[in-house]
N, CA, C and O atoms as a GROMACS GRO file, in nm:
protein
  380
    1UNK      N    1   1.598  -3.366   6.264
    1UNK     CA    2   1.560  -3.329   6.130
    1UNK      C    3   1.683  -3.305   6.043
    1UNK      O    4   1.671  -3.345   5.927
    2UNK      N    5   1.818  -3.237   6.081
    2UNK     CA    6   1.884  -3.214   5.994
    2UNK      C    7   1.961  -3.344   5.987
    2UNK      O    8   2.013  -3.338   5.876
    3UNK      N    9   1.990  -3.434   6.030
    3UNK     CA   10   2.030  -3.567   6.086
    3UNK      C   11   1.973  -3.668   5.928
    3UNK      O   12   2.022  -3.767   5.874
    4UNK      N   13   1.892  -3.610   5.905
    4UNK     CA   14   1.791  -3.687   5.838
    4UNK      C   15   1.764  -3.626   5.707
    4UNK      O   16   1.706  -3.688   5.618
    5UNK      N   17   1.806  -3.506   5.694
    5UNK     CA   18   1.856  -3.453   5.543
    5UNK      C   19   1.967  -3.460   5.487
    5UNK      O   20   1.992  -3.452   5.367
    6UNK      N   21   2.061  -3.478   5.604
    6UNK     CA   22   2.228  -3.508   5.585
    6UNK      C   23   2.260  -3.675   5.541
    6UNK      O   24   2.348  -3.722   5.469
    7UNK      N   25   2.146  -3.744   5.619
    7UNK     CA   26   2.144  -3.874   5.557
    7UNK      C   27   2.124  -3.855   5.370
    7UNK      O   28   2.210  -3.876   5.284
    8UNK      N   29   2.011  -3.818   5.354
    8UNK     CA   30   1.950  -3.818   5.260
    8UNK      C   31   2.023  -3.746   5.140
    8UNK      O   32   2.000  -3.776   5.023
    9UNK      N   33   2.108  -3.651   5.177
    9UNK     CA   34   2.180  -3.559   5.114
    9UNK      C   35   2.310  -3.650   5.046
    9UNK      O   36   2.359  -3.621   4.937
   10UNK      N   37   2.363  -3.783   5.145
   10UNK     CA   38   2.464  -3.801   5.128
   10UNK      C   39   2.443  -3.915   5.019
   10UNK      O   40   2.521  -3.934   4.926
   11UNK      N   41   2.336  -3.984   5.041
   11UNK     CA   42   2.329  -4.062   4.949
   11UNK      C   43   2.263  -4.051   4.784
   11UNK      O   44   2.238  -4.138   4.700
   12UNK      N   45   2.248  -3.903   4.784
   12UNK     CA   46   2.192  -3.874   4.637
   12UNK      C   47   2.357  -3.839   4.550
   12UNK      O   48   2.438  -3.782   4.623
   13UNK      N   49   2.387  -3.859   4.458
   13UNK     CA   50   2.450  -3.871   4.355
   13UNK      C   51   2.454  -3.768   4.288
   13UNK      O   52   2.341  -3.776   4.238
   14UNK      N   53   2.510  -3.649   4.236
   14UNK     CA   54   2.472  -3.551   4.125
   14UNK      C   55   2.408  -3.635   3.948
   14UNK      O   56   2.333  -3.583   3.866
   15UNK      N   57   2.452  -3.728   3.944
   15UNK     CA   58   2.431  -3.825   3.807
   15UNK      C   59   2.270  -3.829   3.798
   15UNK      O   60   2.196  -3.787   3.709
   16UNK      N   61   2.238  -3.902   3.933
   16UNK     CA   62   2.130  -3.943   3.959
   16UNK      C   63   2.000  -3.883   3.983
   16UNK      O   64   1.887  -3.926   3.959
   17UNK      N   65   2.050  -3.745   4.051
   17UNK     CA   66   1.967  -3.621   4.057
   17UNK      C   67   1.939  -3.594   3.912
   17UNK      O   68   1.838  -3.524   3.909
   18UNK      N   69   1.985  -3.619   3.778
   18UNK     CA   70   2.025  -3.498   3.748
   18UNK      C   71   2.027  -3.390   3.644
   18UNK      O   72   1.976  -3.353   3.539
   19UNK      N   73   2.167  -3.342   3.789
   19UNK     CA   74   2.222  -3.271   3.779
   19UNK      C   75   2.371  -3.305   3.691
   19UNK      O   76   2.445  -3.400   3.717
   20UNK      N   77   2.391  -3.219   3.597
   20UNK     CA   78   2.509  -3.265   3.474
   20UNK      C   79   2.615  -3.216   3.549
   20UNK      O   80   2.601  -3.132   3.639
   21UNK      N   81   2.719  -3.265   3.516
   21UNK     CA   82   2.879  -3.257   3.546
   21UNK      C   83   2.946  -3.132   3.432
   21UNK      O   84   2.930  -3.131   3.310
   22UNK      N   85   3.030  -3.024   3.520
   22UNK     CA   86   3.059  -2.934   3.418
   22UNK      C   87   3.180  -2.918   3.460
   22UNK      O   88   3.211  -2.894   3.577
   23UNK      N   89   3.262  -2.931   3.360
   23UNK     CA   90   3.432  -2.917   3.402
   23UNK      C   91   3.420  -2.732   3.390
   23UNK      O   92   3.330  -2.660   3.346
   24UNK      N   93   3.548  -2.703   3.449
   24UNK     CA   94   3.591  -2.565   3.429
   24UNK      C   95   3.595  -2.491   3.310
   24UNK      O   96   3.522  -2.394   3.289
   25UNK      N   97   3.682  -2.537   3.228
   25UNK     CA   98   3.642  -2.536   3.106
   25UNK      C   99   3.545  -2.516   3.003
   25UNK      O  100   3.568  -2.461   2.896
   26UNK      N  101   3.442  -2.562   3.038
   26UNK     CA  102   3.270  -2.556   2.977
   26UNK      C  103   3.261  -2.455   3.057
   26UNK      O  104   3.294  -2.353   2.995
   27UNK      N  105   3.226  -2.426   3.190
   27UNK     CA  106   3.184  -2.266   3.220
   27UNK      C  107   3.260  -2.171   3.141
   27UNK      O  108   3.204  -2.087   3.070
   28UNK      N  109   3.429  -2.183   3.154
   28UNK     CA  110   3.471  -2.064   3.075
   28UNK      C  111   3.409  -2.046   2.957
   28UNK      O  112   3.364  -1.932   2.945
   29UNK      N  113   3.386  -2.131   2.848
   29UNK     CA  114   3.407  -2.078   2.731
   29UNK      C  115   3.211  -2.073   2.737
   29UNK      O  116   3.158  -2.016   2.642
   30UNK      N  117   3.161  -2.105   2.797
   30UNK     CA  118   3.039  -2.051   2.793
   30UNK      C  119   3.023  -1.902   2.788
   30UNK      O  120   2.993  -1.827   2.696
   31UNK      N  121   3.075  -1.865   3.009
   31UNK     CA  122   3.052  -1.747   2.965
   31UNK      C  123   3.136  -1.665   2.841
   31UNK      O  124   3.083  -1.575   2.774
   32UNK      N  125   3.236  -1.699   2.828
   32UNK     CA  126   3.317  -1.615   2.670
   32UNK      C  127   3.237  -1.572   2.612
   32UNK      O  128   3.203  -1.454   2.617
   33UNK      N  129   3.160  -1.708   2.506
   33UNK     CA  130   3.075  -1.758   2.422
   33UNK      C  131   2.993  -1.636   2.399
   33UNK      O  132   2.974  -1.561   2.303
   34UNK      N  133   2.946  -1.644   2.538
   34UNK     CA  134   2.827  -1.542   2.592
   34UNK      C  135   2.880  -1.373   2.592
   34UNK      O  136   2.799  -1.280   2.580
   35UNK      N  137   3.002  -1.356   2.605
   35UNK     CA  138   3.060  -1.204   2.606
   35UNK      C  139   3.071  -1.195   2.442
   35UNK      O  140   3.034  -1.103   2.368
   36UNK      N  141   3.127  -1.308   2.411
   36UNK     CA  142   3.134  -1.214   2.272
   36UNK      C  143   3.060  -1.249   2.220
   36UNK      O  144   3.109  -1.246   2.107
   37UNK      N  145   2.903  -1.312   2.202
   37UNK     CA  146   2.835  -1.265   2.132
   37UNK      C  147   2.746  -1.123   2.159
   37UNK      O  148   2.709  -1.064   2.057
   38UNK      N  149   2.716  -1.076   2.265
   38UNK     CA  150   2.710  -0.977   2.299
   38UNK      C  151   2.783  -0.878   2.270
   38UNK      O  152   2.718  -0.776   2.247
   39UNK      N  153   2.927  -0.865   2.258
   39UNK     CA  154   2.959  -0.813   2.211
   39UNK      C  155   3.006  -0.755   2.048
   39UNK      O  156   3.056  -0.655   1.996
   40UNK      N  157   2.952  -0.896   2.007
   40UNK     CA  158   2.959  -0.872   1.860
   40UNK      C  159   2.826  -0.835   1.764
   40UNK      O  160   2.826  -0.816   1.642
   41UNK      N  161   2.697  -0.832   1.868
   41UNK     CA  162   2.538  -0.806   1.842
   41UNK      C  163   2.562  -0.633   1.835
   41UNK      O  164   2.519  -0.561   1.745
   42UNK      N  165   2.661  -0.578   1.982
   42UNK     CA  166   2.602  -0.465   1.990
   42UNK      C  167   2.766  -0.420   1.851
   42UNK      O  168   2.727  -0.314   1.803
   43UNK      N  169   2.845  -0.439   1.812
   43UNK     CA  170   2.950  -0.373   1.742
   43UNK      C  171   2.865  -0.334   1.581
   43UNK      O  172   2.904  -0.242   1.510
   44UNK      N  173   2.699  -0.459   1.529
   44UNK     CA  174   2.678  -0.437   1.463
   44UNK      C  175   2.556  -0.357   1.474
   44UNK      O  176   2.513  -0.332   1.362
   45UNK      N  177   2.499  -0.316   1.550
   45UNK     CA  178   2.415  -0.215   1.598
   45UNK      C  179   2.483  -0.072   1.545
   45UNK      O  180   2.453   0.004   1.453
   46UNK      N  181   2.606  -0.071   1.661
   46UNK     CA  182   2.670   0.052   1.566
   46UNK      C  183   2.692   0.039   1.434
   46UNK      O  184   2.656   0.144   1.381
   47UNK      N  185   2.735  -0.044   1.349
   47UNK     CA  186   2.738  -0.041   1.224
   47UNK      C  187   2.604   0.038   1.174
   47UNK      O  188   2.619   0.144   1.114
   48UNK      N  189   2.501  -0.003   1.195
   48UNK     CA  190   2.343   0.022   1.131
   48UNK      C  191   2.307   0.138   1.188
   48UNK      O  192   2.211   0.196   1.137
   49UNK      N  193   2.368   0.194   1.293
   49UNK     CA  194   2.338   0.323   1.350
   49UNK      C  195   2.404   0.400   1.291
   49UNK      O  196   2.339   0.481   1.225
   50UNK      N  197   2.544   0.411   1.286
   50UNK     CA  198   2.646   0.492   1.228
   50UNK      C  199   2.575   0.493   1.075
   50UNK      O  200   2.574   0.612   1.043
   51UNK      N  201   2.523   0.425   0.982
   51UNK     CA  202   2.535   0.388   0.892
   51UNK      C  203   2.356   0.525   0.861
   51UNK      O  204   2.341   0.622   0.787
   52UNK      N  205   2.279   0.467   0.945
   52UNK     CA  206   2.178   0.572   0.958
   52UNK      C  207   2.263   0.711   0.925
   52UNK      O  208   2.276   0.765   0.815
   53UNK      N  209   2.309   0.747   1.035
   53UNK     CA  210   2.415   0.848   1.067
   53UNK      C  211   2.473   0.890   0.939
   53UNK      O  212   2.450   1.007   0.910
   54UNK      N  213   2.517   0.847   0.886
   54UNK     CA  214   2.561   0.882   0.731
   54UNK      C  215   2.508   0.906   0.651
   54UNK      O  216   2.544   1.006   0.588
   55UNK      N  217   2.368   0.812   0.598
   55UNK     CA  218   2.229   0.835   0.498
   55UNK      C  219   2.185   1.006   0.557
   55UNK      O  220   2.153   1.086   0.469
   56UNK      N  221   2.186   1.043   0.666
   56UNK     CA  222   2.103   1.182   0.685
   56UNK      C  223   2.225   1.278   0.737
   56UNK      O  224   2.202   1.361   0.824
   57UNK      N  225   2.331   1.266   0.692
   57UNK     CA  226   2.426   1.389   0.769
   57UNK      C  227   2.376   1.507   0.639
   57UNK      O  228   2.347   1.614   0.692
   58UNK      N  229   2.365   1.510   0.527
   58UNK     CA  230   2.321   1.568   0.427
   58UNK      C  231   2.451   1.661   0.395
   58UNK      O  232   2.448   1.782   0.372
   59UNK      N  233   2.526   1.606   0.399
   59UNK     CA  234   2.705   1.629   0.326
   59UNK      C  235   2.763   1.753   0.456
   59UNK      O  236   2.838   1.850   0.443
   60UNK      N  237   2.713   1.717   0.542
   60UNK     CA  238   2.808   1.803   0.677
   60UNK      C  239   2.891   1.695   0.666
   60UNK      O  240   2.872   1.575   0.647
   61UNK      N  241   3.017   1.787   0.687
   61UNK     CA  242   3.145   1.697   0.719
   61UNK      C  243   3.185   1.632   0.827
   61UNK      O  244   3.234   1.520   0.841
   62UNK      N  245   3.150   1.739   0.919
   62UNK     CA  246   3.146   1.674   1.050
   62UNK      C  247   3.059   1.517   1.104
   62UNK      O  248   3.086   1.425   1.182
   63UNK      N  249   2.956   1.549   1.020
   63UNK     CA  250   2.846   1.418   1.071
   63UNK      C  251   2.908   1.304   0.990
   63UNK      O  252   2.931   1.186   1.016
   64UNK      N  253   2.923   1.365   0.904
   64UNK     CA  254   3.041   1.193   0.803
   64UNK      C  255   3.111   1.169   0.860
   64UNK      O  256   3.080   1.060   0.909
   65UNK      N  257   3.254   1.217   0.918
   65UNK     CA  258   3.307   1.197   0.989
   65UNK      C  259   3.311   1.146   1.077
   65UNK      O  260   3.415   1.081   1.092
   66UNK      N  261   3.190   1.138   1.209
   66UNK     CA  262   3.133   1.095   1.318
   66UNK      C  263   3.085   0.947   1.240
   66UNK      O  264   3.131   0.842   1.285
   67UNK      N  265   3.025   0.945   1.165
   67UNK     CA  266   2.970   0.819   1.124
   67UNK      C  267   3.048   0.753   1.025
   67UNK      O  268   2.978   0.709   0.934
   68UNK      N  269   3.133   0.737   1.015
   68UNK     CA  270   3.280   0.665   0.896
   68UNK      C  271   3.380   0.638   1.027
   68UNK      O  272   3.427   0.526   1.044
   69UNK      N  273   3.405   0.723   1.098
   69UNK     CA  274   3.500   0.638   1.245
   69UNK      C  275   3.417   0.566   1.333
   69UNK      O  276   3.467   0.472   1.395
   70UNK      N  277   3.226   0.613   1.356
   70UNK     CA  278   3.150   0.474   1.412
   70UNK      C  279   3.185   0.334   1.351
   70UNK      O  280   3.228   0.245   1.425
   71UNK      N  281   3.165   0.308   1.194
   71UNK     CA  282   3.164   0.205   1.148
   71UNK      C  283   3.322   0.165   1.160
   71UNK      O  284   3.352   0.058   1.213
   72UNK      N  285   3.398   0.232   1.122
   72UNK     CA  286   3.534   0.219   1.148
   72UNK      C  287   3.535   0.125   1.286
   72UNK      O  288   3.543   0.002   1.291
   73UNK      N  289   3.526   0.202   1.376
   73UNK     CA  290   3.562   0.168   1.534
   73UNK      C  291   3.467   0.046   1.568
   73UNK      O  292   3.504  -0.027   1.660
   74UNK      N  293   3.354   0.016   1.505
   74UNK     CA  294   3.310  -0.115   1.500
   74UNK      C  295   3.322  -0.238   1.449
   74UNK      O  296   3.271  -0.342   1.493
   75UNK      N  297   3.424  -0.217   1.305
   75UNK     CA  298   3.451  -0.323   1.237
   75UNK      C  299   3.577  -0.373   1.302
   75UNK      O  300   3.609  -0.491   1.321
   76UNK      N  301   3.647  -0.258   1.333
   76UNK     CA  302   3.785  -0.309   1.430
   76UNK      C  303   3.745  -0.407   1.529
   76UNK      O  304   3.791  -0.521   1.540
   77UNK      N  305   3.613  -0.326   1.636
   77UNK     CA  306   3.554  -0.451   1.702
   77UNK      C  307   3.550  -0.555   1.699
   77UNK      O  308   3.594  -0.624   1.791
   78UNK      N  309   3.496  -0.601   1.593
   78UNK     CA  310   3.456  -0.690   1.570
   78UNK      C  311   3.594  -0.820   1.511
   78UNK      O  312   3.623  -0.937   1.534
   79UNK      N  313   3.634  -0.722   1.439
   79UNK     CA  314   3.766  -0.807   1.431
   79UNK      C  315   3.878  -0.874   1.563
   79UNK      O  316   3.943  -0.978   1.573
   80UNK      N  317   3.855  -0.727   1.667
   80UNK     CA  318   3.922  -0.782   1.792
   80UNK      C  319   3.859  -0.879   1.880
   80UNK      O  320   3.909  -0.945   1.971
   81UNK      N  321   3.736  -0.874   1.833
   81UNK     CA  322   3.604  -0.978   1.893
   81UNK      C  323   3.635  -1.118   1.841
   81UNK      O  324   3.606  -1.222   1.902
   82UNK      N  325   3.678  -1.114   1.758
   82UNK     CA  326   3.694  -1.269   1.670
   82UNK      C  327   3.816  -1.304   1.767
   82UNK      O  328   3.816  -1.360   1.876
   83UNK      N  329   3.937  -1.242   1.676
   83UNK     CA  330   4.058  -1.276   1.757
   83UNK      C  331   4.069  -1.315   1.858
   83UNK      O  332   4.142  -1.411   1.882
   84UNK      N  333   3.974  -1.230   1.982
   84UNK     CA  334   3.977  -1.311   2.111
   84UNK      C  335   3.944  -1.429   2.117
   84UNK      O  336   4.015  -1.522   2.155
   85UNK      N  337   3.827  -1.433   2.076
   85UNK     CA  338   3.734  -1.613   2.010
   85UNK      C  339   3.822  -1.695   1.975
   85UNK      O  340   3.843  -1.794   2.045
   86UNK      N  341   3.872  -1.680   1.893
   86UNK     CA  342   3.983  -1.744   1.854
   86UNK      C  343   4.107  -1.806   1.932
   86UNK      O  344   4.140  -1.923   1.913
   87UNK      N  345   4.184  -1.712   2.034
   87UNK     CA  346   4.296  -1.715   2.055
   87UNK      C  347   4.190  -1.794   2.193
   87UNK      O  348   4.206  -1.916   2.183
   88UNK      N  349   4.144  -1.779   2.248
   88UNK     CA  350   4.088  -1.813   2.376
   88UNK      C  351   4.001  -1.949   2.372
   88UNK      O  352   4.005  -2.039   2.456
   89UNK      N  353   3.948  -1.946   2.295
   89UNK     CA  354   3.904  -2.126   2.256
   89UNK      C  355   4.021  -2.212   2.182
   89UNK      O  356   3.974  -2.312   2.129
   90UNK      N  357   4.130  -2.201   2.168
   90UNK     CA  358   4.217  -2.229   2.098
   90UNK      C  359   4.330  -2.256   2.217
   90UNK      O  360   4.406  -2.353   2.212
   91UNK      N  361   4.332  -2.172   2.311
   91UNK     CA  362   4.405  -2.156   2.449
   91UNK      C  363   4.308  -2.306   2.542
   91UNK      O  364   4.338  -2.423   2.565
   92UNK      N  365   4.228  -2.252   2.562
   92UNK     CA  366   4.083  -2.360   2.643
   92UNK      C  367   4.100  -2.488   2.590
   92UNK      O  368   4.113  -2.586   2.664
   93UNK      N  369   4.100  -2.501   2.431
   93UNK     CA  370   4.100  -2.603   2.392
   93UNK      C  371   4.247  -2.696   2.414
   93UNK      O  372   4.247  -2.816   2.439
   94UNK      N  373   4.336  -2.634   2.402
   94UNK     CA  374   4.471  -2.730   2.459
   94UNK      C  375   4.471  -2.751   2.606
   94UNK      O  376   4.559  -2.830   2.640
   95UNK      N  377   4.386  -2.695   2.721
   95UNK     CA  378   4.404  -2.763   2.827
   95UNK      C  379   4.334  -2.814   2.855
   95UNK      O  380   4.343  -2.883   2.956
   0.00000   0.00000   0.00000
C-alpha cells in the first residue's frame, strides 16, 4: 500500500495538483502585510478610545493627560507602522 502512494505521490506535480508556487518572499511580506495591518487597525482603536477618553474627562487634568499621550502614543504608531512597511517591502523588494 505505501509502495503505491509513493508511486502515485511521485508522479503528481504541485502545478498540476493545484497547488501554487510561493517564493520566500511572498510568505514574508504576506505575513508583514498581515502584522501591520493589525497593527495599524488596533493603533486606531486607541485613537477613538483615547479620543472617547477626552470627550468625558470633564476638564480633570489628569484624564486629558492620559488621553492626549493615548492618541499621541498611537499616532507615533502608526507612523512607526508605516516606516516599517516601507523600509521592509522596499528591502524584500530588491531581493
Amino acid at each position: 500500500m505505501n509502495n503505491l502512494l509513493y508511486v502515485a505521490a511521485t508522479k503528481i506535480r504541485p502545478g498540476e495538483a493545484g497547488v501554487p508556487k510561493l517564493e520566500a518572499a511572498d510568505v514574508i511580506t504576506g505575513i508583514l502585510n498581515t502584522v501591520y495591518l493589525a497593527a495599524g487597525i488596533a493603533a486606531v482603536i486607541v485613537i477613538i478610545v483615547s479620543a472617547y477618553f477626552y470627550v468625558i474627562s470633564q476638564g480633570d487634568a489628569a484624564k486629558i493627560k492620559r488621553a492626549k499621550d493615548g492618541i499621541l502614543y498611537a499616532v507615533v504608531g502608526i507612523i512607526v507602522v508605516m516606516s516599517a512597511f516601507l523600509i521592509t517591502n522596499f528591502v524584500i523588494g530588491r531581493f
